[in-house]
C-alpha positions in Angstrom: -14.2 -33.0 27.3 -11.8 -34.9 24.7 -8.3 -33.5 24.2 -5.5 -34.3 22.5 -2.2 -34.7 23.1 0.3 -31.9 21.1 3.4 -29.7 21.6 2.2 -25.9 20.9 3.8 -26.3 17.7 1.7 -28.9 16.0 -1.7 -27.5 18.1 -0.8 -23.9 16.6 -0.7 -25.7 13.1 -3.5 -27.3 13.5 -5.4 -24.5 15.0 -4.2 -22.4 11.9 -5.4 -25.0 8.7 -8.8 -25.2 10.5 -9.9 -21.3 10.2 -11.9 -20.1 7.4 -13.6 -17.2 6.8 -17.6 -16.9 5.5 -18.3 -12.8 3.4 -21.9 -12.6 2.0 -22.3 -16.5 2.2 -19.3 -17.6 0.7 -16.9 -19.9 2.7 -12.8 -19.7 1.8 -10.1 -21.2 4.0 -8.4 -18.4 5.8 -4.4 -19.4 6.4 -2.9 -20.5 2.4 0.1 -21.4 4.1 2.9 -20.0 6.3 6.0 -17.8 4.7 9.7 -19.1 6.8 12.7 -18.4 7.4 14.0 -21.0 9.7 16.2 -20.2 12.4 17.2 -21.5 15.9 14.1 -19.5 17.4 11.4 -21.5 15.5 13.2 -24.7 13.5 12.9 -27.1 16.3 9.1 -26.0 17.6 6.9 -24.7 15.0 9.7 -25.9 12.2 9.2 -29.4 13.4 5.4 -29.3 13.1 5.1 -27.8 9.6 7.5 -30.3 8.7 6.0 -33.4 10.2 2.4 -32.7 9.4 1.1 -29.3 7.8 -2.0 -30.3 6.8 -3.0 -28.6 4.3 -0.9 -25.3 4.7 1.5 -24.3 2.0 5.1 -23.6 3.6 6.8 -21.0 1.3 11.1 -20.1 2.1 11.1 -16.4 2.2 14.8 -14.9 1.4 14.3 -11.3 4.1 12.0 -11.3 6.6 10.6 -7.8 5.9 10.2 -9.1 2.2 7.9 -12.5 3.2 5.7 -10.3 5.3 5.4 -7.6 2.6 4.7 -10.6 0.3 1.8 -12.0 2.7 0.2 -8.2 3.0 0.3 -8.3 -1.2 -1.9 -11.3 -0.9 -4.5 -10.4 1.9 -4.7 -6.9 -0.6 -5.3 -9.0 -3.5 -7.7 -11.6 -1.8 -9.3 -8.4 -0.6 -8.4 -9.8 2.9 -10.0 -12.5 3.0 -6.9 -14.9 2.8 -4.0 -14.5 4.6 -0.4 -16.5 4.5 1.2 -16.2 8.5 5.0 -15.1 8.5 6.9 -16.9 11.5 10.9 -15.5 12.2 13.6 -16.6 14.6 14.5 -14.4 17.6 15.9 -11.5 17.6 17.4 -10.0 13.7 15.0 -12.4 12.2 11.9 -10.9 14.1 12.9 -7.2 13.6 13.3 -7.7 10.4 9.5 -8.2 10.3 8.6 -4.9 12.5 8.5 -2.3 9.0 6.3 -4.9 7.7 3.5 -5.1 10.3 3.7 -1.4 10.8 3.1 -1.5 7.0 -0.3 -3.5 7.5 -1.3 -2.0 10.3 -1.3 1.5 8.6 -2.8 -0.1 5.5 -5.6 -2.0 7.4 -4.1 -5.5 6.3 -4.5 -8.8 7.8 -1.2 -10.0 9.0 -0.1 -12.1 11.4 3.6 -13.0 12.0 4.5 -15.7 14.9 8.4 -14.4 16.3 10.6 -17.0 17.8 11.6 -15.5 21.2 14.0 -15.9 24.3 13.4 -18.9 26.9 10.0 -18.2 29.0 12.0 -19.9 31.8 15.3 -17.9 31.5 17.4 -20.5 32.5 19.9 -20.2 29.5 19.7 -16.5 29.4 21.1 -14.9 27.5 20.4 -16.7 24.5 22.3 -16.0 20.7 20.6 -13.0 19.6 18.7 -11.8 22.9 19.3 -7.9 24.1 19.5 -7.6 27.5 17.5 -4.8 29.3 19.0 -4.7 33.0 15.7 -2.9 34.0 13.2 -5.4 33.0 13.8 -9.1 31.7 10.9 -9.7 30.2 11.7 -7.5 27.6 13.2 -9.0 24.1 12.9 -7.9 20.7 9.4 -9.2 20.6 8.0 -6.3 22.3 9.5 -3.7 19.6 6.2 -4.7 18.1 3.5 -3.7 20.0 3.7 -0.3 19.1 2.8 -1.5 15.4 0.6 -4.3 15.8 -3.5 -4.2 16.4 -3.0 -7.2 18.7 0.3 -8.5 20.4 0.6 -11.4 22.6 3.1 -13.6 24.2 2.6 -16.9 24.8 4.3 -17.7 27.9 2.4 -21.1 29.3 1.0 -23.5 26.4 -2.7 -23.0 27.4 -2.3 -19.5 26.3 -2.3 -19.9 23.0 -5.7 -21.0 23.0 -7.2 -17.1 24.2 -4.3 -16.0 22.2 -5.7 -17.0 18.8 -9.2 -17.0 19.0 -8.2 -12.7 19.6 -5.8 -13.4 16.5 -8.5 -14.2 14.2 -11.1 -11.9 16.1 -8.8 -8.8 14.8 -7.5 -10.4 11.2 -10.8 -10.5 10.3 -12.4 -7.6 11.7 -12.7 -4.9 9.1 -12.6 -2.1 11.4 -9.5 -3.6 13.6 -7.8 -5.6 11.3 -3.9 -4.8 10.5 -0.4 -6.4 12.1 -1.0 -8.9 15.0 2.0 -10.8 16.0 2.2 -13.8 18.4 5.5 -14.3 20.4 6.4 -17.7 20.8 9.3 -18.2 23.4 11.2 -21.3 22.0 10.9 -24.0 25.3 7.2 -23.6 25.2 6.9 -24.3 21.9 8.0 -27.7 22.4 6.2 -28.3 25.4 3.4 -30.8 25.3 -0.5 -29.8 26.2 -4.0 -31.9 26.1 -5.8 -29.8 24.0 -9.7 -29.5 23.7 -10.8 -31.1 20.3 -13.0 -27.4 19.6 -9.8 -25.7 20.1 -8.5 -27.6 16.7 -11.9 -27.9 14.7 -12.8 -25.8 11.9 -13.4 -22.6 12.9 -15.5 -20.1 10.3 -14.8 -16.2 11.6 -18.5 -14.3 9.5 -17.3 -10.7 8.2 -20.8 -9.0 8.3 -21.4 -5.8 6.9 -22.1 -3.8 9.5 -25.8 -1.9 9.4 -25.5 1.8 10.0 -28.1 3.4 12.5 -31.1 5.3 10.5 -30.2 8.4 12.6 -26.7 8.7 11.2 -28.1 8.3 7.7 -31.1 10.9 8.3 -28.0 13.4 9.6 -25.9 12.8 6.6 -29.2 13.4 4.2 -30.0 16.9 6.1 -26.7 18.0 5.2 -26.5 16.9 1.9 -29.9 18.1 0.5 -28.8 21.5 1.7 -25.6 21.2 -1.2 -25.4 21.6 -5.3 -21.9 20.3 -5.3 -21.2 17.1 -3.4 -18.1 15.1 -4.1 -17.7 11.8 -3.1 -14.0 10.1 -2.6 -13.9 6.3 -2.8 -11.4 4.6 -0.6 -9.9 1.4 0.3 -13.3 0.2 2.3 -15.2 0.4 -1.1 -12.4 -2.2 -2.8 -12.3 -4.3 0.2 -15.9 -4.3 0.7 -16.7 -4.8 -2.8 -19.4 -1.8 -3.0 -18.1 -0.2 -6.2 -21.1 -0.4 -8.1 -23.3 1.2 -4.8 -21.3 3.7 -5.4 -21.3 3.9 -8.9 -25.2 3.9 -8.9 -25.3 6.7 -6.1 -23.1 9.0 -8.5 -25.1 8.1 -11.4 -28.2 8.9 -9.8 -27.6 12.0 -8.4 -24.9 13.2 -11.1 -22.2 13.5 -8.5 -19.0 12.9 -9.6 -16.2 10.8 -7.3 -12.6 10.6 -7.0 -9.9 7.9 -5.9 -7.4 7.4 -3.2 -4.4 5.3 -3.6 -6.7 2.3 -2.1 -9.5 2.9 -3.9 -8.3 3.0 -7.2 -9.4 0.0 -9.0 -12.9 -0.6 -6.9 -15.0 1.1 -9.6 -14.3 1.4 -13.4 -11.9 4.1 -14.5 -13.6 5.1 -17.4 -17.1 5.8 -15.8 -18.9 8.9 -16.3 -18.5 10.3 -13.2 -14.9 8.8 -12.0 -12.7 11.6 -11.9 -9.6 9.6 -10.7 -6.8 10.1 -8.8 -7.6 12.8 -5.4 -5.0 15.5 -3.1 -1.2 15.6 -3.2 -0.7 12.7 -5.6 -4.5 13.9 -7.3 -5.0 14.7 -11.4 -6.3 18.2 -11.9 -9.8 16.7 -12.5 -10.2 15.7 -9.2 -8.7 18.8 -7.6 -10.4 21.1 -9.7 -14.2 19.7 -8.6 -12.6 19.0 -5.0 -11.8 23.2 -4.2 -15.5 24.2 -5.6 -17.4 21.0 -3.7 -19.8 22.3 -1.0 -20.0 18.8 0.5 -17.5 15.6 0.6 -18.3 12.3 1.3 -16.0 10.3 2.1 -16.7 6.1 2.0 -14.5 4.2 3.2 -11.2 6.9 3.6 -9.1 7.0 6.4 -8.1 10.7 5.0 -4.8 11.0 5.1 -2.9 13.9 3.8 -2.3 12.9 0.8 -5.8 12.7 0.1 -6.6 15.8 1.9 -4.2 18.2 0.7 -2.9 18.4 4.3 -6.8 19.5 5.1 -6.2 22.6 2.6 -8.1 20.9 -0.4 -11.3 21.6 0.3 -11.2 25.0 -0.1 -15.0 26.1 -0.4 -16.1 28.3 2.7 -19.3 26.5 3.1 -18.0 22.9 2.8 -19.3 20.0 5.4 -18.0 16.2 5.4 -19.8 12.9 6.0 -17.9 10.3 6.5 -18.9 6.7 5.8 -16.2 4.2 7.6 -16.7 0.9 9.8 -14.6 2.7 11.7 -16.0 5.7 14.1 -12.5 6.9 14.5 -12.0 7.6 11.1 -15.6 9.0 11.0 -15.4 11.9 13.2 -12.2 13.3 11.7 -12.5 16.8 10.5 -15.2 17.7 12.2 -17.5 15.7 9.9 -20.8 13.9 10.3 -20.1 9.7 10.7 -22.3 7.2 9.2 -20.5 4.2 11.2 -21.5 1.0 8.4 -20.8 -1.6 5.9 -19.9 0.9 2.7 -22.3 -1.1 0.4 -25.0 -0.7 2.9 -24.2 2.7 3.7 -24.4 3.7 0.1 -27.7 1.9 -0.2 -29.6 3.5 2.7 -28.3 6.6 1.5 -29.6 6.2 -2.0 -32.9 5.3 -0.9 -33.1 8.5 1.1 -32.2 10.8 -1.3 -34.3 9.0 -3.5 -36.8 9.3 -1.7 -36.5 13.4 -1.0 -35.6 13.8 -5.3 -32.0 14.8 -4.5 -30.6 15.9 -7.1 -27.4 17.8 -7.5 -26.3 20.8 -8.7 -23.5 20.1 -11.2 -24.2 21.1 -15.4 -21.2 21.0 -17.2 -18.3 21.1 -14.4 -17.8 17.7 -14.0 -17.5 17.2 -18.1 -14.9 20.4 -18.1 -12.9 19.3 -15.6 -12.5 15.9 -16.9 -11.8 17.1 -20.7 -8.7 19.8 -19.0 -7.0 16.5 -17.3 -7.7 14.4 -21.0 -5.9 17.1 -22.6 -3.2 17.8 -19.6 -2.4 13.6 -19.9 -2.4 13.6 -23.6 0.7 16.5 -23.6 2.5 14.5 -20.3 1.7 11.0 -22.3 3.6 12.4 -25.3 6.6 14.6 -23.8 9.8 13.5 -25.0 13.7 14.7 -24.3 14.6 16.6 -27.7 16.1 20.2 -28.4 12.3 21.1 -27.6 12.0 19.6 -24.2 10.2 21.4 -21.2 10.6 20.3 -18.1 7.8 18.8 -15.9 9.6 19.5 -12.7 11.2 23.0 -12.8 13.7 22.6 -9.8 16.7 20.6 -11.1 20.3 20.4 -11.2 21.8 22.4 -14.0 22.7 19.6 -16.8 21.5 16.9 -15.1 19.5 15.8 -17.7 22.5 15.8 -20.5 24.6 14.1 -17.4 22.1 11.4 -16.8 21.9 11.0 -21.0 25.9 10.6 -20.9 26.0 8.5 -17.8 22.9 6.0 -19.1 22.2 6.6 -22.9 18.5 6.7 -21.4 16.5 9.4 -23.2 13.1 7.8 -21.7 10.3 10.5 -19.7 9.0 8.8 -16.6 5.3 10.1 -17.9 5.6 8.5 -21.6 7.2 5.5 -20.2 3.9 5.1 -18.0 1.4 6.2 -20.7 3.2 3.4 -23.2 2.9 0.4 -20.5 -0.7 1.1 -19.6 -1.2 1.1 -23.3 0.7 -2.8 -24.6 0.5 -4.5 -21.0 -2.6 -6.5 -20.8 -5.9 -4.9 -19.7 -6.6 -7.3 -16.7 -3.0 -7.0 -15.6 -2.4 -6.3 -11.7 0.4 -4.0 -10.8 2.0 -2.9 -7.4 4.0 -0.3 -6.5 4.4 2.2 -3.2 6.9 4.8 -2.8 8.8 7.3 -4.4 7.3 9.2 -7.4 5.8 6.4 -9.0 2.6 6.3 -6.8 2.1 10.0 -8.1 2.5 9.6 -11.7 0.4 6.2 -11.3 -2.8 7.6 -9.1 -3.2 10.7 -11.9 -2.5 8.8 -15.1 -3.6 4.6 -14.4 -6.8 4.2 -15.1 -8.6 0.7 -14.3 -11.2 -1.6 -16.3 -10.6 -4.8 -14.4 -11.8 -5.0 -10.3 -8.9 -4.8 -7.9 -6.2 -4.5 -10.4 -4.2 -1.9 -8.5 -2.2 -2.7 -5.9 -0.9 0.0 -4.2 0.4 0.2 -0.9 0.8 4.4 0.4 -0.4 4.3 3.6 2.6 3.6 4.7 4.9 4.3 1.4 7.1 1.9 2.4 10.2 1.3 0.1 10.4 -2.4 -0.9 6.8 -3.5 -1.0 7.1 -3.7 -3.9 8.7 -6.8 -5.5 7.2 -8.7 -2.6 3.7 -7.5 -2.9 3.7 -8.3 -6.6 4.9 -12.4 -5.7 2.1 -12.4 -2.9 -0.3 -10.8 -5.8 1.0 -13.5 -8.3 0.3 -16.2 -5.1 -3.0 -14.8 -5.0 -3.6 -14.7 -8.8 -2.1 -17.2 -10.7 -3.9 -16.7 -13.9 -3.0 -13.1 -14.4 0.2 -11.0 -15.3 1.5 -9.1 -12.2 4.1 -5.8 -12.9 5.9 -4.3 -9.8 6.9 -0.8 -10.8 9.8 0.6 -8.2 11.9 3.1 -8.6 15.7 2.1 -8.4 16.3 3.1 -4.8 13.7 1.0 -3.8 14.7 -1.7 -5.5 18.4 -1.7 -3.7 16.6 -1.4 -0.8 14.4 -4.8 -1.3 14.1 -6.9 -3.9 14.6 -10.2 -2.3 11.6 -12.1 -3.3 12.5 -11.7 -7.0 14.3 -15.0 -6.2 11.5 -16.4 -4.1 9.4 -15.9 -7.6 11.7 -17.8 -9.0 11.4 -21.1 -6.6 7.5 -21.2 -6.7 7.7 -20.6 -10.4 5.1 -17.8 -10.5 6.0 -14.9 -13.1 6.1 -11.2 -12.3 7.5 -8.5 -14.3 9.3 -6.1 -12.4 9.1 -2.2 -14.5 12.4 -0.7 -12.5 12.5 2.9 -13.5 16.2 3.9 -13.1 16.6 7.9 -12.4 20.0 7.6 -10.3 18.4 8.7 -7.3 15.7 8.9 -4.9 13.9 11.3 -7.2 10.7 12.3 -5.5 12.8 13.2 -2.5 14.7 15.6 -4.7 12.0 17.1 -6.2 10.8 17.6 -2.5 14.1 19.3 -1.4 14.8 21.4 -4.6 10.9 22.7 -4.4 11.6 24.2 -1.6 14.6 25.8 -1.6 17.1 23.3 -0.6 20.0 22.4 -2.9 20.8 18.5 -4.1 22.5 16.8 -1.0 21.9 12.6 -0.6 19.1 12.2 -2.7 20.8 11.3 -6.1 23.2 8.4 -6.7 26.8 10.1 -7.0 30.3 9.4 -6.2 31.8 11.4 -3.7 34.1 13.9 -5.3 37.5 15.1 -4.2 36.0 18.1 -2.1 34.8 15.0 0.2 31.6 15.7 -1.0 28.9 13.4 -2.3 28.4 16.0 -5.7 30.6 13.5 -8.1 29.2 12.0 -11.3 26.0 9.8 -11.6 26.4 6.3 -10.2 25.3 4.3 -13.5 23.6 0.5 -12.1 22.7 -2.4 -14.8 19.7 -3.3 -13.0 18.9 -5.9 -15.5 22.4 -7.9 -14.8 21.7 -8.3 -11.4 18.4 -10.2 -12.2 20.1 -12.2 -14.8 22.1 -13.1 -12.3 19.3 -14.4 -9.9 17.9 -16.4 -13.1 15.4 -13.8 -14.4 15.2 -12.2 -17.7 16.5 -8.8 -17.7 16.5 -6.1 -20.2 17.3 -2.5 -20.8 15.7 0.2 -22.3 17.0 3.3 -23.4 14.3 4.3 -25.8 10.6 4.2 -26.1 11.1 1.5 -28.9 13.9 -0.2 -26.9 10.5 -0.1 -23.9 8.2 -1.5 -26.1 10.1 -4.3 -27.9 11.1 -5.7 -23.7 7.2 -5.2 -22.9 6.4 -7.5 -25.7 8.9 -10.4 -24.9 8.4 -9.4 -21.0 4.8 -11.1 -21.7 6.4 -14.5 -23.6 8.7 -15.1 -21.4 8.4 -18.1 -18.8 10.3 -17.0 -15.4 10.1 -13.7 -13.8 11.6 -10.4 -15.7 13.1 -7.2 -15.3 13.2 -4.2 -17.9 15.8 -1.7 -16.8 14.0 1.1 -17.9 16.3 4.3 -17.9 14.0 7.4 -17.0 15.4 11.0 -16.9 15.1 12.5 -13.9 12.9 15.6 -13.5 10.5 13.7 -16.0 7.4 12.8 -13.7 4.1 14.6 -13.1 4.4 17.6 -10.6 1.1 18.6 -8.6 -1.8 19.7 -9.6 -3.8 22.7 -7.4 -2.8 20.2 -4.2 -0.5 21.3 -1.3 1.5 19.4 1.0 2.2 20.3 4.5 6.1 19.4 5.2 7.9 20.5 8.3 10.0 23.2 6.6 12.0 25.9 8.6 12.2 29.8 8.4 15.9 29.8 9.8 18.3 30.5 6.5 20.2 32.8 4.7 19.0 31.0 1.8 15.9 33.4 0.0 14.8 30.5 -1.6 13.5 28.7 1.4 12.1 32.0 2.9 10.1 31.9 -0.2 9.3 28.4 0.3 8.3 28.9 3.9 6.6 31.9 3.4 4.5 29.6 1.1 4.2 27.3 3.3 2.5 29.5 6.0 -0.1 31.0 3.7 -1.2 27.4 2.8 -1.9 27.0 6.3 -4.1 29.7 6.7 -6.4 27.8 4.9 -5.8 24.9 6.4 -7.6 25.1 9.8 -10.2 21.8 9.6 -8.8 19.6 12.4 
């Protein structure tokens, strides 16, 4: 057997330029590159291999580690995870900062795979700068605070390790069922130690992703039902975008006229203006969607993971006689509810299905419901598209602050609506444009009113709604596509929270525009509390006043001055014009941009025949939260599918 003779640093380099990936017969390389931030944990093992001989791996300076890895799960979303950039930290600070972000992946179903500098595997200098000490067991370090998140954790503790250690790496990164956060510790002696390492070890490597064949008898179980129902609906998930099965799907509605609906992951894997494309499903759903879901006899779900958003806390699907089938590589996800699993490729799935039903002359029952439905939501985003603040206005939200409108007004000069600032950007930004986004109220307003032309132009992360995604997701979408114009749109909380790779744009030279919708407050959160009862406490930006309380004015922020200051353009709008005049030199401009849009609170869409489940108590004097809770409790009546 030849070997050769590296430290674990330069074999796990190696190892990594030499993977690739093969998906319907095409071969990519699988590692771009490796996002840093150096530190004493990493700089003299793996740092000294990148920076002798990377091969053909990019290295790319993060600025937070949470931010690099949020920018390397943007990219394995827009490469539809089939390319990946690794994320290696120092011990201790450095590698927590990286746990939100591989939870993130992991509940998102995103290849990423961080490498965490760590503490001595011999102990000798214990304790190192930055290791905490557990008395009861020493092999703990901060390391382990991510197995919890991570779909495969390993320490490598002996150089030969790594070898087992990556080959499971890849197995999960790209498995479709498995894949998500998998982080290898790297203990800082042994990654200077020297090893002879077999030659296959450090060849090229190509992982197949095969579309998995469902069995016949699932299929013939999902038909049975299926035949026996007039109103099906189907709900197309992430597994359809990363599969690439849209137009499977797309010819299954079309011929059996059964109309479909999006989740946050979906959107974008099928054209939005399609017949049968209802958009945006549950919580976060248009009234489209949630009017066909409560009358549909049978879901099918392709590709779903169902989460409660989607689901309307499993209170949705309100027809007595409703059934599920549930297509998903996964036969976790295809049991839930009670429903009947079809455990396959979603394309496939979708195929053999068709052919069946074909085959029987399926045919549903739908006449003009699916056209109704979809003209009351054309109508209801035609009045929300064009609400402005005047004398005249009517409030989306109806629990609010008394005056905070006229305060916010005073405070900003901003007399923008969250819902006509969305309706004008989807109208002047360009058609193949990619945008990100993730928490706060944004994902709502976006999932009812965005509607896609161009494959995989949405970039959502919700499965884990994780503030601060998204600036970072929109670099690693920009990393992934050059060529095309990339928005972030984040709320301003979310920006304050993270918003460091703005300046990591900046040293790559690759453009985003960030859309920061300023409402002085974490306003979804608000509308949350104030729904049910509660009063405003913590959720909007104010000073605290001289009762000690945090009830003072509204905190006013020039967004846009703090990305001048990072080298951006930034600009401000106060007015629809003002919005459309930065939009249009937003797209001439040659470095990354900010428009400091100034959105009135209370101004976003509000639900549409869609529940959510929130752990709300009965234990007040306050009658508006025995209302709320009383509310609560008869939703759940009708909640029972486990």
């Amino acid at each position: 057997m030849k070997t050769v003779n590296l430290t674990v640093g330069q074999a796990l380099v190696r190892f990594l330029d030499n993977q690739y990936v093969s998906y319907d017969g095409v071969e990519t390389k699988f590692v771009e590159g490796v996002f840093t931030i150096f530190g004493h944990g990493f700089v003299l093992g793996l740092g000294q291999a990148l920076e002798e001989d990377p091969g053909q791996l990019k290295v790319f300076q993060g600025r937070n580690e949470q931010g690099m890895a949020h920018a390397a799960a943007g990219f394995a979303k827009q490469n539809n995870r089939r390319k990946i950039i690794a994320c290696a930290s120092s011990i201790g600070p450095g590698a927590a900062n990286m746990v939100t972000a591989v939870a993130d992946a992991t509940a998102n179903s995103l290849p990423l795979l961080v490498f965490t500098g760590d503490t001595y595997a011999t102990r000798q200098p214990d304790p190192v700068l930055q290791q905490v000490e557990q008395p009861w067991d020493l092999n703990l370090t901060t390391s382990d605070a991510f197995r919890p998140v991570s779909r495969y954790w390993d320490r490598i503790s002996r150089p030969e390790q790594l070898m087992t250690a990556m080959i499971n790496a890849m197995r999960v990164l790209t498995d479709p069922e498995l894949t998500g956060g998998v982080c290898i510790s790297l203990p800082q002696d042994v990654q200077g130690e020297r090893y002879d390492w077999p030659e296959e070890f450090l060849q090229k490597r190509v992982m197949r992703i095969t579309r998995r064949i469902p069995c016949e008898e699932e299929i013939n179980d999902a038909v049975e039902i299926i035949m026996k129902k007039k109103k099906p609906l189907v709900i197309v998930g992430g597994g359809v975008r990363y599969s690439e099965s849209g137009t499977a799907v797309t010819a299954f509605c079309e011929k059996f006229n059964i109309p479909y609906a999006e989740t946050q992951s979906g959107k974008s894997a099928t054209s939005g203006s399609n017949r049968f494309n209802l958009g945006g499903l549950g919580v976060t759903g248009n009234l489209s969607a949630n009017m066909v879901a409560r009358e549909a006899d049978v879901i099918i779900g392709v590709g779903t993971k169902l989460s409660d958003f989607t689901t309307g806390s499993k209170e949705l699907f309100a027809n007595p006689d409703v059934d599920f089938v549930w297509i998903n590589v996964s036969r976790y996800h295809g049991m839930k509810m009670n429903g009947t699993p079809i455990v396959g490729d979603a394309g496939v799935s979708m195929v053999l299905l068709t052919k069946k039903l074909g085959n029987k002359g399926y045919v549903s029952g739908y006449t003009t419901e699916i056209e109704d439905a979809k003209k009351a939501w054309n109508e209801e985003m035609d009045r929300i598209t064009h609400t402005v603040y005047d004398e005249n206005y009517k409030p989306l939200i109806k629990a609010m602050e008394p005056g905070v409108l006229e305060e916010f007004k005073k405070v900003t000069g901003g007399v923008i609506t969250q819902t006509g600032a969305i309706g004008l950007i989807r109208e002047k930004i360009e058609k193949d444009a990619v945008i990100c986004a993730a928490s706060g109220s944004l994902p709502g307003d976006l999932q009812r009113m965005w509607t896609t032309e161009e494959k995989d132009s949405y970039n959502m992360e919700y499965g884990y709604s994780c503030m601060g995604w998204e600036i970072a997701a929109a670099f690693g979408a920009k990393l992934a596509r050059p060529h095309k114009q990339v928005y972030a749109m984040v709320g301003d909380g979310a920006f304050m929270m993270l918003h460091s790779e703005l300046a990591t744009s900046l040293q790559e030279k690759k453009k985003i525009i960030v859309l920061l919708f300023d409402n002085c407050g974490f306003g979804c959160i608000n509308n949350l509390q104030m729904s049910n009862g509660i009063g405003s406490l913590a959720t909007m930006f104010r000073y605290r006043d001289e009762k000690d309380r945090l009830e003072g004015e509204l905190i006013p922020t020039d967004f846009a001055m703090i990305a001048r200051g990072y080298g951006c353009k930034g600009y401000t709008a106060t007015t629809m014009k003002e919005l459309e005049e930065a939009l249009e030199k937003a797209k001439k401009d040659e470095v990354s941009v900010l428009i400091d849009i100034k959105a009135m609170p209370k101004t976003m869409t509000d639900g549409y025949l869609s529940w959510w489940n929130v752990g709300l108590g009965d234990s007040s004097t306050n009658p508006k939260i025995h209302e709320a809770f009383k509310n609560r409790m008869e939703h759940l009546e009708h909640a029972g599918k486990f």
